[in-house]
C-alpha positions in Angstrom: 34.3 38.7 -60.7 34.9 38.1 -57.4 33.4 34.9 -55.9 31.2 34.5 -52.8 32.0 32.3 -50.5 28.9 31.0 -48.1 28.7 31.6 -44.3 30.6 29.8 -41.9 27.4 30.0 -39.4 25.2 28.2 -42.7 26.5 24.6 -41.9 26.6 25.2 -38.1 22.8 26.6 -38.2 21.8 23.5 -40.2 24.1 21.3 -37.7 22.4 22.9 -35.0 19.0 22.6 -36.2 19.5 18.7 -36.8 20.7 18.3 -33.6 17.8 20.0 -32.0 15.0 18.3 -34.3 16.7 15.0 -33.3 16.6 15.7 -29.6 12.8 17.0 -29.5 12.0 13.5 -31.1 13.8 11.6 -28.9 12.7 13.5 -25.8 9.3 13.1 -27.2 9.7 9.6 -27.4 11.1 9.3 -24.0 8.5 11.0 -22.4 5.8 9.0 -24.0 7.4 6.2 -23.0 7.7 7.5 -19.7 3.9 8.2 -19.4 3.0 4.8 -20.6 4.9 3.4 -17.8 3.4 6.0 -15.1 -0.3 4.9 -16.1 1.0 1.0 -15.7 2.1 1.5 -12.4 -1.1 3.8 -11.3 -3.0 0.4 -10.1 0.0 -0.3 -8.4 0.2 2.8 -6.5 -3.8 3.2 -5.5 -3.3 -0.1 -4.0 0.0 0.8 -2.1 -1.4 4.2 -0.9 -5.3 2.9 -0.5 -6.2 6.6 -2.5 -8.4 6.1 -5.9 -6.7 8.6 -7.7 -5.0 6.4 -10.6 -7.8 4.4 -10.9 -10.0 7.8 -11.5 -7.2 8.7 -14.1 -7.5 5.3 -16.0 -10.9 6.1 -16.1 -11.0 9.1 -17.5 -8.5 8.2 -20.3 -10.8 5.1 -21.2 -13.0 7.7 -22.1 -15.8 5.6 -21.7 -15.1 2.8 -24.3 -15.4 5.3 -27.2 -12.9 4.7 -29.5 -13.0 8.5 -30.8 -12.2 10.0 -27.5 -9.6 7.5 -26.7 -7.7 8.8 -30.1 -8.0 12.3 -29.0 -6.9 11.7 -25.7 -3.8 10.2 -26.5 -3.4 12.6 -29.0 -3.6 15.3 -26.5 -1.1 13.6 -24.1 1.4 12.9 -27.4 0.8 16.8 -28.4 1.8 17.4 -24.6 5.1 15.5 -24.9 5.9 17.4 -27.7 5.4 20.5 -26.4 7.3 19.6 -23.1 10.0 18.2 -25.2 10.2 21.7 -27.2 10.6 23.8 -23.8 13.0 21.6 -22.5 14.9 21.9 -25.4 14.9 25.2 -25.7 16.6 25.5 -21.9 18.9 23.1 -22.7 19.6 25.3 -25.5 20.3 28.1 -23.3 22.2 26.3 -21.0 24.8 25.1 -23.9 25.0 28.8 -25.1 26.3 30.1 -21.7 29.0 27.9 -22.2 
C-alpha cells in the first residue's frame, strides 16, 4: 500500500499563516501605541498652532464622563487598528510575493 506523503506547501501555509497572525498583532499593537501617543501630544499641538482641534477630539473621546461610551470608543479605535493592521498586511503580503 503505497504511503502518502503530506504537502510540502502544508508546513509553509502554517509557517506563513504564523508569521502573518504575529505581524497583525504586533502592528496592532504598534498602532495603538502610536495613537495613544498622538492624543498625548494633541494639547501640545492646539497650543503650538492656536487651532482647537485636539482639544475638540479629547473631547469627544471623553465621551462625556460616561464610562460606557468611553469603553466603546476605545473599542472602536482598537477595532480600527486591527483592521488597518490587516490591510497593511495584506500589501505587505503582496509586496513579498512579487519577489
Amino acid at each position: 500500500m503505497p504511503r502518502k506523503t503530506p504537502s510540502s506547501s502544508v508546513p509553509g501555509s502554517l509557517k506563513q499563516t504564523l508569521i502573518k497572525t504575529a505581524s497583525t498583532v504586533a502592528l496592532t499593537v504598534l498602532l495603538i501605541a502610536l495613537l495613544r501617543e498622538l492624543l498625548r501630544i494633541l494639547p501640545w499641538l492646539d497650543q503650538v498652532t492656536g487651532f482647537h482641534a485636539g482639544s475638540s477630539i479629547l473631547r469627544i473621546l471623553a465621551a462625556g464622563g460616561v464610562t460606557q461610551q468611553q469603553q466603546m470608543i476605545a473599542a472602536g479605535l482598537m477595532f480600527v487598528c486591527f483592521v488597518l493592521a490587516v490591510v497593511l498586511v495584506r500589501m505587505g503580503e503582496k509586496v513579498f510575493a512579487r519577489r
